[in-house]
KOLVO-774511 format. One record per residue (C-alpha): z, x, y; residue number from 1. Coordinates in steps of 0.1 Angstrom, whole numbers, plus 2048, in hexadecimal, padded with zeros to 3 digits. Example, Ala and Ser with C-alpha at 12.3 -4.5 7.8 and 13.67 -1.06 7.14 Angstrom:
BEGIN
<<84E, 87B, 7D3>, 1>
<<847, 889, 7F5>, 2>
This chain:
BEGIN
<<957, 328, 843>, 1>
<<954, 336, 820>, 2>
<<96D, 32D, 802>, 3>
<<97B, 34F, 7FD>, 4>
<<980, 350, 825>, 5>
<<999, 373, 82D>, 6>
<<9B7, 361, 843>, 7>
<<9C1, 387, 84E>, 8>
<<9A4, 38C, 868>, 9>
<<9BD, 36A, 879>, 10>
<<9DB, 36D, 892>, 11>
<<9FD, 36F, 879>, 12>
<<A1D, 36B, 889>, 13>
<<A3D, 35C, 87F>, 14>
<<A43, 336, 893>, 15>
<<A5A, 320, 88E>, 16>
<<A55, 2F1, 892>, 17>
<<A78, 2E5, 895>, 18>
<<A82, 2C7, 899>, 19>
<<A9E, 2B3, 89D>, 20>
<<AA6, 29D, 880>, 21>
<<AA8, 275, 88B>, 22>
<<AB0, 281, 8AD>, 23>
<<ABA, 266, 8C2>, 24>
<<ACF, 257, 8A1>, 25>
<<AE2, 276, 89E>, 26>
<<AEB, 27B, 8BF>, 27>
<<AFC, 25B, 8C0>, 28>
<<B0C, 262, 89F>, 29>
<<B18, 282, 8AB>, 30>
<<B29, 273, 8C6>, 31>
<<B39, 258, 8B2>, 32>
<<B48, 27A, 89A>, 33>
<<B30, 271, 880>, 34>
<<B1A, 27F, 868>, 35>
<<AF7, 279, 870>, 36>
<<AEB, 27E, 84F>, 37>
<<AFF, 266, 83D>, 38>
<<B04, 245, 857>, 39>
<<AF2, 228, 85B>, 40>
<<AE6, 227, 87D>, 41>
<<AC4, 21A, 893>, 42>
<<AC1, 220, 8BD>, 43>
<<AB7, 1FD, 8C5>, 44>
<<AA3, 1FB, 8E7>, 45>
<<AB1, 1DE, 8FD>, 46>
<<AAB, 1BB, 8EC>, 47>
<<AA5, 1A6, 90A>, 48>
<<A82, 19B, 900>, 49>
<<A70, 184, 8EC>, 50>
<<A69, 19C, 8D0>, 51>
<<A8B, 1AA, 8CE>, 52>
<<A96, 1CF, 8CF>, 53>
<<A82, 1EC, 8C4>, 54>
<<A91, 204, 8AD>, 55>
<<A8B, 228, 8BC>, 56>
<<A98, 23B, 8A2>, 57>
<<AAF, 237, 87E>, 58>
<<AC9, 24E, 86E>, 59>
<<AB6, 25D, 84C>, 60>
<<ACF, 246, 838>, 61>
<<AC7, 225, 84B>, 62>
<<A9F, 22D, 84C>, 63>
<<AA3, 231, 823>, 64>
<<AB8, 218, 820>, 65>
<<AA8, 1FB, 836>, 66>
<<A85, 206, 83A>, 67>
<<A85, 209, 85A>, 68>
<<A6C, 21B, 86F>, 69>
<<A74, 229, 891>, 70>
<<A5C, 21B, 8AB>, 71>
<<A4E, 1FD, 895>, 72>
<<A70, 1EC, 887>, 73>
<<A7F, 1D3, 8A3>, 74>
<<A9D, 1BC, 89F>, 75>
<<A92, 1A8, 88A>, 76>
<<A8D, 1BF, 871>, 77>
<<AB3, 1CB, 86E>, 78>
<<ACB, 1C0, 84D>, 79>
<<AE8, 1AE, 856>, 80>
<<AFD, 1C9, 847>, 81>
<<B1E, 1CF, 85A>, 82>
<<B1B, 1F6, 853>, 83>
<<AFC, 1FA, 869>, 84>
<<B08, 207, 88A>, 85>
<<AF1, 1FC, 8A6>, 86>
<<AEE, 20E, 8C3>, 87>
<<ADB, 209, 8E6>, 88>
<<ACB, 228, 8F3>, 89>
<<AD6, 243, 90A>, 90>
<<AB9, 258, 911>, 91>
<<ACD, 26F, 92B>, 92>
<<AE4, 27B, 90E>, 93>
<<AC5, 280, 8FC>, 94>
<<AB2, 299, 918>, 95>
<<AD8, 2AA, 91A>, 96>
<<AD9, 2B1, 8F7>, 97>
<<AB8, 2BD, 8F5>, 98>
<<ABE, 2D3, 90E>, 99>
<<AD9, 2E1, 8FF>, 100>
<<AC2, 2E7, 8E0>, 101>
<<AA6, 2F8, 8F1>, 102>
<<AC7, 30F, 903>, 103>
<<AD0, 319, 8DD>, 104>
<<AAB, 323, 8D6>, 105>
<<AAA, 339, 8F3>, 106>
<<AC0, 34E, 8E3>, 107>
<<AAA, 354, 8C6>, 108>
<<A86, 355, 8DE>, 109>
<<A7A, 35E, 8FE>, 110>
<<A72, 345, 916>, 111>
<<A4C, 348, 912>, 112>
<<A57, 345, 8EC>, 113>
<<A61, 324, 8F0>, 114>
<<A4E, 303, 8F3>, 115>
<<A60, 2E1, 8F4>, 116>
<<A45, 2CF, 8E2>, 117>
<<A5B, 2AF, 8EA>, 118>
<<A7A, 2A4, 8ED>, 119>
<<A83, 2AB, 8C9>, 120>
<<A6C, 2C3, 8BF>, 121>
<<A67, 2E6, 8CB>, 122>
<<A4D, 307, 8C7>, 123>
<<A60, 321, 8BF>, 124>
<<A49, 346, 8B9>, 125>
<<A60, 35C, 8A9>, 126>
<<A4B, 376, 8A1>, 127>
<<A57, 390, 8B9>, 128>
<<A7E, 386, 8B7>, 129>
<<A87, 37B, 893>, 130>
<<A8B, 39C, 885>, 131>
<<AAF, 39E, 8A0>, 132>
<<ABC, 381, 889>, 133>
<<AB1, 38A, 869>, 134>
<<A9A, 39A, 850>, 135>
<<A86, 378, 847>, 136>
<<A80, 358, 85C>, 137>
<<A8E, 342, 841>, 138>
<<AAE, 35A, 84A>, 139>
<<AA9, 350, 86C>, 140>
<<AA1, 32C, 86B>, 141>
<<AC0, 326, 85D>, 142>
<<AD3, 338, 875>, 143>
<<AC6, 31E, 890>, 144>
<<ACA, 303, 87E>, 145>
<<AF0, 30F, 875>, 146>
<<AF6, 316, 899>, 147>
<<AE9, 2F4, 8AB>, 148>
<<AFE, 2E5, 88E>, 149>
<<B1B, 2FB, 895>, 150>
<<B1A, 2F4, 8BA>, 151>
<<B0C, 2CD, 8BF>, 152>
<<B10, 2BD, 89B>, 153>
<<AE9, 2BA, 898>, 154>
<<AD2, 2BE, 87C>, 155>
<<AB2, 2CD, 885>, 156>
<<A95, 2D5, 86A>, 157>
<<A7E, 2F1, 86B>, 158>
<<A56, 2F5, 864>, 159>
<<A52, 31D, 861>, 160>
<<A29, 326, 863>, 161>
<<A16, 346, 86E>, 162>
<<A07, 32E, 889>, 163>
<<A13, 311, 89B>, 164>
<<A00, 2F6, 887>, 165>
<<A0B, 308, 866>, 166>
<<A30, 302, 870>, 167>
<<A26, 2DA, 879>, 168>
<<A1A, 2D3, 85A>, 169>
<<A34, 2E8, 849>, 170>
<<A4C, 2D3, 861>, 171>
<<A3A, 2B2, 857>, 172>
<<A36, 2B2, 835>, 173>
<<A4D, 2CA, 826>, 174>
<<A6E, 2D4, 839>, 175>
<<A7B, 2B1, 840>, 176>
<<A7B, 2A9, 817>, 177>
<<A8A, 2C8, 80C>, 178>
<<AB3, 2CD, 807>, 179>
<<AB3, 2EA, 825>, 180>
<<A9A, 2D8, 83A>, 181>
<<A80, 2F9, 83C>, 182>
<<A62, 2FB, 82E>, 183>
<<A45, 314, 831>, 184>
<<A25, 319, 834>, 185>
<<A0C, 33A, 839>, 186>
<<9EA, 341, 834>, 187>
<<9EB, 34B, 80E>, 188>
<<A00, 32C, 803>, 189>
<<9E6, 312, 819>, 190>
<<9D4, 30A, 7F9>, 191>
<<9F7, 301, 7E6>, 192>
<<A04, 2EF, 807>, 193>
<<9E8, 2E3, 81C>, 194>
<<9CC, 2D8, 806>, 195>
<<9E8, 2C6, 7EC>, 196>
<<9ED, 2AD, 804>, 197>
<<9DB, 28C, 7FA>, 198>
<<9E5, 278, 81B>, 199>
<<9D0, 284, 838>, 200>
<<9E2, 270, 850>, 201>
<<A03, 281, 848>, 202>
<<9F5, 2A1, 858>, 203>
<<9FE, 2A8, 87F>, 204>
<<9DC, 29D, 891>, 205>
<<9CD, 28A, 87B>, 206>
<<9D4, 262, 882>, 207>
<<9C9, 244, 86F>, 208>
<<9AA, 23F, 882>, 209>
<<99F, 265, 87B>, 210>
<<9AD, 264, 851>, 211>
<<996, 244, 84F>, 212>
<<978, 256, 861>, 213>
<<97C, 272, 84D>, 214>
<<97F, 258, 82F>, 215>
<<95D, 24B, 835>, 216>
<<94E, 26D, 833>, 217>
<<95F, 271, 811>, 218>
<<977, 289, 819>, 219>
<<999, 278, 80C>, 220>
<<9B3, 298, 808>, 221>
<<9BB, 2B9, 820>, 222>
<<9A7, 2D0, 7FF>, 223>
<<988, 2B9, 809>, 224>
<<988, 2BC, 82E>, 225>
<<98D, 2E1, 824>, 226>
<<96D, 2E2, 811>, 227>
<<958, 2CA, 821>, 228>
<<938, 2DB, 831>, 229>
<<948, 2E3, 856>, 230>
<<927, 2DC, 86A>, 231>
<<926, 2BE, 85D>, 232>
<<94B, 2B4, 869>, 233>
<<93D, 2C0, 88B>, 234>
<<923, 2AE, 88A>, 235>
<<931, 291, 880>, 236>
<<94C, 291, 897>, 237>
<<94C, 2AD, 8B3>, 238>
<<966, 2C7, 8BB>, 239>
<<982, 2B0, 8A9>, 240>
<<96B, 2BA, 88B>, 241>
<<96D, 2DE, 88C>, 242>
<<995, 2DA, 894>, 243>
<<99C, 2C6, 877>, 244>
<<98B, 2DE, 863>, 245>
<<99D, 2FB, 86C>, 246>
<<9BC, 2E7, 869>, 247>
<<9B8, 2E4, 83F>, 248>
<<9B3, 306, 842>, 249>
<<9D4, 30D, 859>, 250>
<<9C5, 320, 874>, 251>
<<9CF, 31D, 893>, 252>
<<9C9, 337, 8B1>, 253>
<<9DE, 327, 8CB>, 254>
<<9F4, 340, 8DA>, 255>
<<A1A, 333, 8E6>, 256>
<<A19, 34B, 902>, 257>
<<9F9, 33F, 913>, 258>
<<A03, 31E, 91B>, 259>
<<9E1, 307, 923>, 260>
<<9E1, 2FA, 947>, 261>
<<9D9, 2D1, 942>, 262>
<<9C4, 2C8, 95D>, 263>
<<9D2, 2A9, 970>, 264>
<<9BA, 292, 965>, 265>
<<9CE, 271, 974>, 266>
<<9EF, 266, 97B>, 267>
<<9FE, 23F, 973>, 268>
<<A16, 22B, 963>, 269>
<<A19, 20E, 949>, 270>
<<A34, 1F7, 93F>, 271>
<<A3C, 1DA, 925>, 272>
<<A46, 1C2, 938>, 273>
<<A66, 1BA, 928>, 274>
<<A59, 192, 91E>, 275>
<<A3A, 180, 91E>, 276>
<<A2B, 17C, 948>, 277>
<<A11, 15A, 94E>, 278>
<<A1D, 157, 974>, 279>
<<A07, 167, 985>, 280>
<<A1D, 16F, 9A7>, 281>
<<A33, 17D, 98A>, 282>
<<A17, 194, 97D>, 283>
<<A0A, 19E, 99D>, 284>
<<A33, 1A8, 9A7>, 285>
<<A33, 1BE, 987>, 286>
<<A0D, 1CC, 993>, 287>
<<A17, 1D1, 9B5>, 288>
<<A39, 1E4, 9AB>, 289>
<<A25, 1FB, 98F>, 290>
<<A0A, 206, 9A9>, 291>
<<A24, 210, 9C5>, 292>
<<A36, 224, 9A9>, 293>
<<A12, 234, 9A2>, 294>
<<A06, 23C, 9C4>, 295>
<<A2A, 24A, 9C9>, 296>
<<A1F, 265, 9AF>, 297>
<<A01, 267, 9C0>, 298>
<<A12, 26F, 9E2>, 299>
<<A2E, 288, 9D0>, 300>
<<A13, 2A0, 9BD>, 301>
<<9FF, 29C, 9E1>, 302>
<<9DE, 28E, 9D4>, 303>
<<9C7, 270, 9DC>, 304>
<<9B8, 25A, 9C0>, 305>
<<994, 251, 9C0>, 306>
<<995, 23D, 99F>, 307>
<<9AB, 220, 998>, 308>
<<9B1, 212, 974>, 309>
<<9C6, 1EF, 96A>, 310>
<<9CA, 1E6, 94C>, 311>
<<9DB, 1C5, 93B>, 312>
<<9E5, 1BD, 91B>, 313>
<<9ED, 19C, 90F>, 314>
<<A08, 18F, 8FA>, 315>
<<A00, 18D, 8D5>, 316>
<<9FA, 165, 8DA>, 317>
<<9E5, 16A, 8F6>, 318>
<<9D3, 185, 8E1>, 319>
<<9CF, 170, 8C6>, 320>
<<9BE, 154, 8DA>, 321>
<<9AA, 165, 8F2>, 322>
<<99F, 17C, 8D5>, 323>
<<9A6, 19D, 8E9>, 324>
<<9BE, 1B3, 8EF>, 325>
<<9BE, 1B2, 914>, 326>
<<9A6, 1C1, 92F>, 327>
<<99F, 1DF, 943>, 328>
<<991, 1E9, 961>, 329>
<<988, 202, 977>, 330>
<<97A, 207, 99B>, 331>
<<96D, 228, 9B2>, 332>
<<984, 224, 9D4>, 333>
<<987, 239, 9F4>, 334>
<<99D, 257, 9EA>, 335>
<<9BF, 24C, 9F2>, 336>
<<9E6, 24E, 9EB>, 337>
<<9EB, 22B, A02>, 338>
<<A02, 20D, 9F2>, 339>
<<9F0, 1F5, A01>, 340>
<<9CE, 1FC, 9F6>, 341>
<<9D5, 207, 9D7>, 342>
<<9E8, 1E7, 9CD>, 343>
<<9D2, 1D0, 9DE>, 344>
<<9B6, 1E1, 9C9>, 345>
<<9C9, 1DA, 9AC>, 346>
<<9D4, 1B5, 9B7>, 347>
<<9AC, 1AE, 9BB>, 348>
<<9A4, 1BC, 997>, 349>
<<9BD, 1A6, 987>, 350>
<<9B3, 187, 999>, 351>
<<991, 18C, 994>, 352>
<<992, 190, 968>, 353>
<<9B6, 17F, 960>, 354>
<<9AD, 15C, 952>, 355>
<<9D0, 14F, 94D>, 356>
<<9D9, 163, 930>, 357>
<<A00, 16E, 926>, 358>
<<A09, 194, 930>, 359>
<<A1D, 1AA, 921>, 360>
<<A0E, 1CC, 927>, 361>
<<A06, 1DC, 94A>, 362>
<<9F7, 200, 950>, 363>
<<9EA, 20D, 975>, 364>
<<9DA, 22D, 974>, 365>
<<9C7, 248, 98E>, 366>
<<9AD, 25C, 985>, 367>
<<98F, 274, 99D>, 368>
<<9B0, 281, 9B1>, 369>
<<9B2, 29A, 9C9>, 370>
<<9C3, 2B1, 9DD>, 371>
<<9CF, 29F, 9FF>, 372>
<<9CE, 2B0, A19>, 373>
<<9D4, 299, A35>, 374>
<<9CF, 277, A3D>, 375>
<<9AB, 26B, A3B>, 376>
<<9A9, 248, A5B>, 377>
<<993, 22A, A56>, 378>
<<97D, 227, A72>, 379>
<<982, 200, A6C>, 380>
<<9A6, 1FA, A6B>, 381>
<<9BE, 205, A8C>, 382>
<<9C9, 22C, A85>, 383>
<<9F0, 225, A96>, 384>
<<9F1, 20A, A76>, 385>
<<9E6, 224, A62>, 386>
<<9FA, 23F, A6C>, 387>
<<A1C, 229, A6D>, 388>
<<A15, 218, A4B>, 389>
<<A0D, 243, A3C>, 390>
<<A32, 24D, A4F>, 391>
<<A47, 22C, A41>, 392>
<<A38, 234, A1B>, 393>
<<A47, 259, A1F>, 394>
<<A63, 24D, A2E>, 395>
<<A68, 237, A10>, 396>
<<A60, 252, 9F8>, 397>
<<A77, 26A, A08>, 398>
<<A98, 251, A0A>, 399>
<<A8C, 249, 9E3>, 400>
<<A8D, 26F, 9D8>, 401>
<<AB1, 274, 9E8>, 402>
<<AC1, 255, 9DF>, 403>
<<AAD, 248, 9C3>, 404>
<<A95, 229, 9BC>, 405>
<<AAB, 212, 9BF>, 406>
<<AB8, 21F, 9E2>, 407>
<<A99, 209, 9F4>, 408>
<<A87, 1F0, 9E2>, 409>
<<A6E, 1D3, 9F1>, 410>
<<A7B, 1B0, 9ED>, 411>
<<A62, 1A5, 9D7>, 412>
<<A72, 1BA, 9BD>, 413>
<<A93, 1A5, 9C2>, 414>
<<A82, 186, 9B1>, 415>
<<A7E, 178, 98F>, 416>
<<A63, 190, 97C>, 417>
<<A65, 1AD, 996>, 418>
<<A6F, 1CD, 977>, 419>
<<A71, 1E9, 98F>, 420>
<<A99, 1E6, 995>, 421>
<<A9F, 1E8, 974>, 422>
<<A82, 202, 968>, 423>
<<A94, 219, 987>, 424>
<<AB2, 21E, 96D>, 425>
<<A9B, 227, 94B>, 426>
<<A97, 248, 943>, 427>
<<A72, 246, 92D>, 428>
<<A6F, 21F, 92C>, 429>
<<A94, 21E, 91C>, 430>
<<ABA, 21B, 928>, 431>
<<AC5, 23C, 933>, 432>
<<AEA, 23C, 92E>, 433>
<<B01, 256, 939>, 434>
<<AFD, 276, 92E>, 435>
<<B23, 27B, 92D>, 436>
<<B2E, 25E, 919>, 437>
């Protein structure tokens, strides 16, 4: 791409990154009549483990204050200062009140104008609706964020771009230190706002492992990656290459309206197990629970998995000793969606590569799947068995989707180690709450 590249032969529309400032923290604020802005508060995941609570997210005030990062800080790391409220998580409150965010943007968008990137940042393309609002989308952006301020006591901040990836970065780097919480990027000010920044890995796709590549090849700010030769950034390092180097340049085709059908590559689950495991009936409980929940999935989206994965981590001691992190493995089976087979599979892969070591990580995972379209018999094994054993795990999923997990639960789950009971009440790995409190 030449220097003096012309950025009008590219898609321009007007889209809008918003997100919602220390979500989780202000929500609880909110609810408590405070100002999330100026308390001290941290969501503290449950602390009944050995390395005490992780904090999920800080008020702006207590992450400047206490140096706290969201995700990384744990118990440990908290002041003993009486004005730091500490809260436990309530992710239903959370997905209600995001809700109710997404509902207020729907006034401003279409629905195919609106992608809920997660659950506190959403895609909004304005380009066909802003003009209703105002005569600029600065105009408009703050007449969201005055609205879900208005009506739920949040702050959100806005990235405004003539792309998507234009409004990340603008998201990123700029609106969340600025006194309104907007900034902006288009394709005339990417040299003043793009190639300035000197920290690659503060730019949306680029991680540590990628700034340090890109390190090694001499490229050390966004106005390098910009001018570096881009064949050699493909060659180097394959599509990603070519990617990166449109992003310094802030192009990005990707059209809101076309959404991009993922294809279904696999379907699992992973847990921390909530302290360190060395018993092995223990371990093989926990195994044995987190395949039934996988090959539930399995039997819910109707497929049949021809690949199974395990992996285990070990505690940091264990790591330490052993001198890795854990192990993983990965067999071809018989497409199938049976409990039994699937966690005997997995039962057999543990015993054969687990040498004692302490657990603290568990992941089971199903990949090759496909469609099922009716139950395939082993000429070895008697077919009434078959068929019974088929009937009871339907039956058991059916009861389960009226009544809930905890509705019907094997006995093994009852004893000491078993985490499936109390997983069924998490909403994403954390205490759900009531979303009505």
């Amino acid at each position: 791409m030449p220097y003096d590249y012309d950025a009008s032969k590219e898609p321009h529309g007007v889209y809008f990154l918003i997100d919602n400032k220390s979500f989780y923290a202000s929500v609880e604020a909110v609810q408590r009549g405070l100002n999330p802005l100026k308390e001290l508060l941290v969501v503290m995941s449950e602390q009944k483990n050995t390395n005490g609570g992780l904090i999920l997210a800080t008020s702006p005030d207590a992450k400047k204050k206490y140096h706290l990062t969201a995700n990384v800080s744990r118990q440990r790391d908290l002041p003993q200062d009486e004005k730091l409220i500490v809260v436990p998580p309530r992710m239903n409150l959370y997905i209600k009140k995001n809700l109710q965010i997404n509902d207020i943007f729907r006034r401003f968008v279409a629905d195919e104008d609106l992608w809920p990137y997660s659950i506190d940042e959403s895609i909004l393309d304005m380009t066909h609706s802003y003009k209703l609002f105002g005569q600029q989308p600065r105009e408009v952006a703050k007449l969201i964020q005055h609205t879900i301020r208005k009506e739920l006591g949040l702050y959100v901040t806005i990235g405004i771009g003539e792309n998507p990836v234009q409004a990340k970065i603008a998201l990123d780097v700029y609106a969340k230190h600025t006194h309104d919480l907007i900034g902006e990027i288009h394709y005339d000010t990417v040299p003043s706002k793009i190639w300035t920044i000197s920290q690659l890995d503060s730019v949306w796709s680029i991680g540590h492992r990628t700034a340090a590549h890109l390190e090694r090849m001499g490229i050390h700010t966004m106005n390098d990656l910009a001018h570096h030769n881009p064949y050699d950034l493909t060659a180097e390092m394959g599509i990603i290459g070519a990617q990166l180097f449109a992003l310094a340049w802030g192009i990005d085709r990707s059209q809101l309206r076309k959404r991009v059908k993922v294809r279904e590559a696999s379907l699992g689950n992973s847990q921390v197990l909530p302290r360190d495991y060395n018993d092995q009936f223990e371990i093989e409980t926990v195994i044995k629970e987190i395949g039934e929940q996988v090959t539930a999935r399995l039997r819910h989206h109707h497929k049949l998995a021809g690949c199974l994965s395990l992996s285990i981590g070990f505690s940091y001691a264990a790591s330490e000793q052993d001198g890795r992190g854990g192990f993983h493995q990965s067999i071809r089976i018989d497409p199938t969606d049976s409990n039994k087979i699937i966690v005997t599979q997995l039962t057999n892969m543990f015993r054969n590569h687990w040498q004692g070591q302490t657990i603290r990580n568990i992941a089971v995972y199903t990949s090759r799947l496909s469609p099922n379209t009716g139950q395939q018999l082993d000429l070895f094994s008697d077919p009434q068995r078959q068929i019974k054993n088929a009937r009871f795990e339907a039956i058991v999923d059916a009861i389960r989707d009226r009544y809930g997990f905890r509705a019907i639960v094997f006995a093994r789950s009852i004893i000491h180690g078993g985490t499936a009971i109390n997983r069924a009440s998490l909403v994403g790995g954390h205490n759900g709450g009531n979303a009505y409190e």
